[in-house]
N, C-alpha and C positions, 0 to 999 in steps of 0.2 A: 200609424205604424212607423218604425225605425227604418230607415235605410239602413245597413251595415255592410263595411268592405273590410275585408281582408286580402290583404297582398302579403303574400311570403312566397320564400320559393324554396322553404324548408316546410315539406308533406308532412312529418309529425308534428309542428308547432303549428301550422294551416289549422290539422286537423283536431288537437288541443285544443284552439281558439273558439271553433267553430262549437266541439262540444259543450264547452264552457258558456257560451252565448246559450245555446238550447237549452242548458240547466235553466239560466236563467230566465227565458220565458218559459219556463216552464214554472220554476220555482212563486216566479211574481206575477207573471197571468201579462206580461208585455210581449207585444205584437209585434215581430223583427220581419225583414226581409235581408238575408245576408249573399252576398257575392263574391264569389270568390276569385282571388288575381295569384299570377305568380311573378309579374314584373310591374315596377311604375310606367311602362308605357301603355300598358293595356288598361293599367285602372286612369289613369290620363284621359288616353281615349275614349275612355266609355264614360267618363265626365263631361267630355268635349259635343259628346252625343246628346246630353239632356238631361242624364242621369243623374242626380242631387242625393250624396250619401251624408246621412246624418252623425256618424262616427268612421272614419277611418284606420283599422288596426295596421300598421306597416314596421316592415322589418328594414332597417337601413341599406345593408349588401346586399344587394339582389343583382342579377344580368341586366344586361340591355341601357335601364334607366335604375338608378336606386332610390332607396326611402328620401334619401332629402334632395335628389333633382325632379321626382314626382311632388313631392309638397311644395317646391319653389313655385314649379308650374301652375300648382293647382291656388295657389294663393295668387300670383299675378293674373288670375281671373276672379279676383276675391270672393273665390268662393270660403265659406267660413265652416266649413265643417271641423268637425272636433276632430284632432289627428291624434292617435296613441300611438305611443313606438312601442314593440315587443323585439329586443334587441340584445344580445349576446356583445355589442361594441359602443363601452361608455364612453371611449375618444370621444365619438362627435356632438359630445355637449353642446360647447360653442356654437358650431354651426347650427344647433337644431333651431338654438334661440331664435333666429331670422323667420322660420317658419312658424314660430307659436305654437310650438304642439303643448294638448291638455295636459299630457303625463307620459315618463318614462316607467316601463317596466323590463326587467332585466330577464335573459334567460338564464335558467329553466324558472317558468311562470310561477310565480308566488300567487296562487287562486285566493287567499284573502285580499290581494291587493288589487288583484284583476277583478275581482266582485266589486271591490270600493271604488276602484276609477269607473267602471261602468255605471253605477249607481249615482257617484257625482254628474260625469256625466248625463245620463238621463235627467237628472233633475236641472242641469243646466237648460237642456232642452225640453222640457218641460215647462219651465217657465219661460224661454222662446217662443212658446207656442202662443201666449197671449198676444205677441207682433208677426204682423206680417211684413216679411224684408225682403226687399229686393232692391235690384242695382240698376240705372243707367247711365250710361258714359264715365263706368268704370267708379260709380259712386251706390253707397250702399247707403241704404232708405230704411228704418226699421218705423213703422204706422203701430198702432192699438187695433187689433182687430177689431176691438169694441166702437172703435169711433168710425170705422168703414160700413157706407152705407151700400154701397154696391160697384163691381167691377164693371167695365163698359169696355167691349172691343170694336175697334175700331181698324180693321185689316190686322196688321203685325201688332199695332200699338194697345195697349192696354190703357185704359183710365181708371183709375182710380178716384171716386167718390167720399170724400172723408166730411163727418160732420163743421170740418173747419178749412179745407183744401182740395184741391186736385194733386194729381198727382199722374206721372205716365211711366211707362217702360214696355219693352220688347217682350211680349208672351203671346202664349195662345188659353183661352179662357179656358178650353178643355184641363189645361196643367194645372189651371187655378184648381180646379172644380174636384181634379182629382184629388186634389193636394188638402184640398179644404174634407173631404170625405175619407181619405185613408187616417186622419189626425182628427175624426168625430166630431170638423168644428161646423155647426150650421151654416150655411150658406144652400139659396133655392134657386137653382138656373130656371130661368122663367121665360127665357129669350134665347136664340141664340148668340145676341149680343148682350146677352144681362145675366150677372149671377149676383144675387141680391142679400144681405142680411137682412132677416127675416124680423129680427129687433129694432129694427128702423123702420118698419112699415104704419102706414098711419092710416090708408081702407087698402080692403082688394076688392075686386070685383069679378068676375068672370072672362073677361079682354084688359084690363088694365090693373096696377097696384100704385097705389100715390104714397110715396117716400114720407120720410119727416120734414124734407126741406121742399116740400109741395109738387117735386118732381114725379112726374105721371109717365111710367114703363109699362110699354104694353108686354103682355102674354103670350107668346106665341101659341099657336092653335093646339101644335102637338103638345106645349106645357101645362095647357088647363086645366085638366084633369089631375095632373102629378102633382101641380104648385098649390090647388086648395087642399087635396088632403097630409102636404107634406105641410102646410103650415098649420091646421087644424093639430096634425099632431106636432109639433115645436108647443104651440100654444097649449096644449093640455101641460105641456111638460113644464110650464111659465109658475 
């Protein structure tokens, strides 16, 4: 499923956008969740909180904080979401360069263009979706989901399992877990410290599963039952 944010603090082009996006899943059968801001400090904040939007639609002039003192912030925590301007003011060319946004579109919305940025878009993230990224000490990590054998928590710390490394960063496995399930990618939480790719297993058993790299995680009691018939069905789907 999509994150999507909109910030504007103009009600008819908010409300434009907003429809425009619902065509769209509707039109193509993609699964959005959209949010909606009227200032960059509030979409900031609710960044700051945990929230990770996969497209950002922002209007430059807005109160409080504008389109590009919110993208300044929101990239000096690299975070990498796809930024779109929908903006009536082509002045801030220049500046916008510093924040990378995917695409300008000008008002009043041009909906053949606004369909083809969304569409690039998605398919940028779409193919994103074969890695999994993430940051620590302000450095971004992008892994092959294919070559992660399984995540391991360990209090705040995450470890990451890869066919050829370790790997660590700042999470909570629940974010993993949901993250890996609202985007249809397999992953089996077996533990409360184990969410395992199910394509790296080499036996399971009823208390334990022994990895490809000979590693043996045990089952938590309450997973037993959920991890043999979630992997019974991945495995018919093989």
């Amino acid at each position: 499923m999509l994150r999507i944010a909109i910030c504007d603090d103009d009600l008819p082009i908010k409300s434009e956008i907003e429809s425009l996006l619902l065509d769209i899943m509707q039109d193509y059968c993609i699964k959005m969740d959209i949010d909606i801001f009227f200032d960059g400090k509030t979409l900031y904040q609710q960044i700051q909180s945990g929230t990770n939007f996969d497209i950002i639609y922002m209007d430059i002039e807005m109160n409080d904080v504008d389109g590009i003192q919110a993208a300044r912030l929101i990239r000096a925590q690299n975070i990498p979401s796809i930024l779109i301007y929908i903006s009536a003011y082509e002045t801030y060319f220049k500046q916008l360069f510093e924040v990378e946004p995917f695409h300008f579109i000008s008002k009043p919305i041009n909906v053949h263009l606004f369909y083809k940025y969304f569409m690039e878009a998605y398919k940028k993230l779409t193919s994103q979706l074969q890695f999994f990224t993430f940051s620590f000490h302000q450095r971004y990590t992008k892994v092959p989901i294919s070559e992660i054998m399984y995540f391991e928590s360990r209090g705040r710390t995450i470890l990451i399992h890869t066919t050829t490394m370790k790997y660590r960063f700042l999470s909570k496995l629940d974010i993993i877990e949901n993250y890996m399930l609202d985007n249809e990618i397999h992953f089996l939480r077996i533990h409360q410290s184990y969410l395992i790719n199910p394509y790296h297993i080499r036996s399971i058993t009823l208390s334990n599963i022994e990895m490809v790299d000979h590693s043996i995680l045990s089952i938590g009691p309450k997973y037993q039952a959920q991890v043999r018939l979630q992997y019974l069905y991945i495995v018919e789907e093989l």
